[in-house]
N, C-alpha and C positions, 0 to 999 in steps of 0.2 A: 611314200612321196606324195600321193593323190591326195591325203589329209592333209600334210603339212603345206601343200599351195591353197587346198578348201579353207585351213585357217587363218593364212596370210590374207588371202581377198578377202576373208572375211572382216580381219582387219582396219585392212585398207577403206576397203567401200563402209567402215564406220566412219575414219577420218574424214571420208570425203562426202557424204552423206550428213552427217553432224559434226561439222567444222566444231565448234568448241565441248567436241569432249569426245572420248574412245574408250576403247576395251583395253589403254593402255598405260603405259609411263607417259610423261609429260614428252612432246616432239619438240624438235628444232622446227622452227620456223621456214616459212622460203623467205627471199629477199625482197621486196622493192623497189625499185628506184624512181624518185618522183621527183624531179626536175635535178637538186643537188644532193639531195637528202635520201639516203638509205636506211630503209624502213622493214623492220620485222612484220610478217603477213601472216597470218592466220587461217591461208586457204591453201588449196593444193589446186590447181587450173588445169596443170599436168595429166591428172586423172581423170577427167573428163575423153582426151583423146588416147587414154592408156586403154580405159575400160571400152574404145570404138575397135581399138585391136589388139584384142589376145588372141592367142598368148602372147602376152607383153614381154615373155620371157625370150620369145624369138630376137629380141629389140636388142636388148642386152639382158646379162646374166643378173646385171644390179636390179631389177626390176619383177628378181625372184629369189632376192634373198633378204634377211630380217639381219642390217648391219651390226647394229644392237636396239634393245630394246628403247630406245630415244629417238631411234631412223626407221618405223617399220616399214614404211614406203622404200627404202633402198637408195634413194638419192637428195638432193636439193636442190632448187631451181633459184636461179634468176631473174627475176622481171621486170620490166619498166614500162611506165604510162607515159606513152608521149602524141601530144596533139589529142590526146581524149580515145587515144589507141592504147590495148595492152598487146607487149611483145615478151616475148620467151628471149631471153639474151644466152642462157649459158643453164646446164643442167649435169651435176658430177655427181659420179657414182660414188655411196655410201661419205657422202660430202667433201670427198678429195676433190681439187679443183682439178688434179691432175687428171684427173678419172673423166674427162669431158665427153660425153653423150649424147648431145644434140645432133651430130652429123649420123651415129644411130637409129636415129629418132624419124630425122626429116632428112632422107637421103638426095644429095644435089640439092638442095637449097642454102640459103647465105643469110646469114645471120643480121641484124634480131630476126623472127619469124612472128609475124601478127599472129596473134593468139582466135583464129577467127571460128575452132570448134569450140571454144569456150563461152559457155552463157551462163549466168550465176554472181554471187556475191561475192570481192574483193572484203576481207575483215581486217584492216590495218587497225592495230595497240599502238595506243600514246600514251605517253606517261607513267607513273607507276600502279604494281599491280596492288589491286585493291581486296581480290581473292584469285586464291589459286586452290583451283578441284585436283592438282595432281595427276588430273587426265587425259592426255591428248591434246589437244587445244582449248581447256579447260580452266584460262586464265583469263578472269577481269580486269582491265587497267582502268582509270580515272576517264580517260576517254578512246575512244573508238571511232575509224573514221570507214565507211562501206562506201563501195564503188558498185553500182550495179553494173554489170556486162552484160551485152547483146548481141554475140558472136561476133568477142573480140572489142568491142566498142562501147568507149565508157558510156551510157544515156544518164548516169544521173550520181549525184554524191553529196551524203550528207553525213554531220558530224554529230555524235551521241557523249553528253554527259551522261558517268553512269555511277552508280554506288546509291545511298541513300538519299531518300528527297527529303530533305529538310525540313521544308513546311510541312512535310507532314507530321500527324499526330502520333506520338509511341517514343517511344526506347532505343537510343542510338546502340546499334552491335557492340560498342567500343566500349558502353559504360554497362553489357549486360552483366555481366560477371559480378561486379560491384553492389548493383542493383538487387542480385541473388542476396549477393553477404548480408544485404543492411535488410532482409528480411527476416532472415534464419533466427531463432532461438536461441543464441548462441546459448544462454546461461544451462539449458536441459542436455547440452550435446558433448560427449567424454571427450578428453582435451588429449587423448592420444590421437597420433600424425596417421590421418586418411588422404588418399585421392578417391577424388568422385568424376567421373568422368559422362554426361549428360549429352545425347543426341536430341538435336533437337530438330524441328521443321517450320521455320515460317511461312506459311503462307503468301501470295500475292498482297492479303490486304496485311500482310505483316502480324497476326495469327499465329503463336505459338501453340506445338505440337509437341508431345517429349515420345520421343521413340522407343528411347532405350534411357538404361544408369546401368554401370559399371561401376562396382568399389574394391579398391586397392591399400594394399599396404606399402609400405615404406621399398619393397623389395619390388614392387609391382606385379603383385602375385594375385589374384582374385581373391578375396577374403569372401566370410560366409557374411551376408549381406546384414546389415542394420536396418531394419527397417523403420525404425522411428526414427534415425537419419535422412531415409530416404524420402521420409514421408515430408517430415520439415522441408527438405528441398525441391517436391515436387510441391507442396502451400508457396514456396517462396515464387518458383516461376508462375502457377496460376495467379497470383499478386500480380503480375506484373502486366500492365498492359501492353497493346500491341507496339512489335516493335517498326519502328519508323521504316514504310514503303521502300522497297529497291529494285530500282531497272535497271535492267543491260539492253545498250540499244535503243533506247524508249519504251521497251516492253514493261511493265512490273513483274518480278520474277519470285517463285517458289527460294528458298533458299537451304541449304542442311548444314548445320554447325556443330562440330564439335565444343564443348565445354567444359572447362578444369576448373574442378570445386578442389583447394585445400583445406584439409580442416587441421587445425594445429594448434598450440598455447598461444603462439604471436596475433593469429587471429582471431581466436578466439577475445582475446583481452581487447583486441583494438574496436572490434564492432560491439562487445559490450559496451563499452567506453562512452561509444557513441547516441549509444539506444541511452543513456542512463544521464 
């Protein structure tokens, strides 16, 4: 049992340590509320005054169990900014409403409860997602809005476009795939039906890196590799230059993409076609 709570915090204190992204499944969100408007949040506030008193498990039992892998915190909160305040409205165990836990929590008190052990960043998603890592709060949307908190107290807030900078120089993510095709050889390369699957890393200045290749057959079974396949494919991405800068947040950010080469008669003929 002394492992199985060492692994949960250790969890946990990922979520809550690095807000977008964990040791895990993609999490539900907590809530928002911002003036009419109910907004999905990217942070946990909660945890903050969980990790000031353990055992949390003393608090309730939700707050030492893994409800499934989408909740490993155990519960979901509510919250709302008002007047440049953030308050705790409502907090249900393994996300039943019925399950309410805030009187739990903060014994003899009445609700909302200003959030005033909390100091740190509020990560409100707007829009849609632009990438998704699969990880814990591990999802980009088009835009982002941060609240900075100062026990409990909004001081400051600013809005992030984020995905690709345009004006910059390089190869939009959307067209790299494409970009591969219209390099390859096609006319040297056996017109039986491959998958190629290519790890890649860009860089901050958008920098291509190839990690790994994977080649599959039709079953998706590892086949014994082509190397003068591979080679053609790793000449097509060194062709290529950098792909166009990406931030989240205003940062510019490292990125890892997966990539699906087909190789097959349809295609083969069409990018001949084109080279000719």
């Amino acid at each position: 049992m002394k492992l199985y709570n060492l692994y949960k915090s250790i969890l946990i204190l990922g979520l809550f340590l690095f807000p977008l992204w964990s040791y895990s499944t993609p999490q539900f969100p907590e809530q928002l509320i911002i003036e009419d408007d109910t907004l999905n949040m990217y942070s946990l506030p909660l945890e903050q005054y969980l990790q000031k008193n353990e055992p949390r498990e003393k608090i309730s039992k939700y707050f030492n169990i893994i409800c499934h892998t989408g909740l490993l915190r155990g519960y979901t909160a509510i919250w709302e900014i008002h007047n440049d305040k953030l308050y705790l409205k409502g907090v249900h165990g393994c996300g039943n409403q019925k399950e309410e836990l805030i009187h739990h929590i903060f014994k003899n008190s009445s609700e909302p409860i200003q959030a005033k052990w909390f100091s740190g960043e509020l990560n409100i998603p707007i829009g849609k997602i632009i990438f998704d890592g699969q990880l814990g709060f591990n999802r980009h949307h088009k835009k982002h809005i941060v609240f900075q908190i100062e026990k409990g107290v909004v001081i400051h807030k600013k809005e992030y476009e984020n995905g690709e900078i345009e004006s910059s120089k390089g190869i939009s993510r959307i067209n790299l795939v494409t970009e591969i095709y219209k390099r390859i050889k096609w006319d040297k390369i056996p017109k039986k039906k491959r998958t190629i699957e290519i790890d890649i890393l860009a860089d901050s200045l958008g920098s291509i890196n190839i990690k790994a290749i994977r080649e599959f057959n039709k079953n998706r079974k590892v086949k014994r590799k082509d190397f003068y396949l591979q080679n053609e494919i790793k000449k097509a991405l060194n062709a290529i230059p950098n792909l166009k800068k990406y931030t989240y947040n205003g940062v510019p950010q490292t990125s890892y993409h997966t990539i699906v080469i087909i190789i097959n008669r349809k295609k083969t003929k069409k990018y001949n076609t084109l080279k000719n």
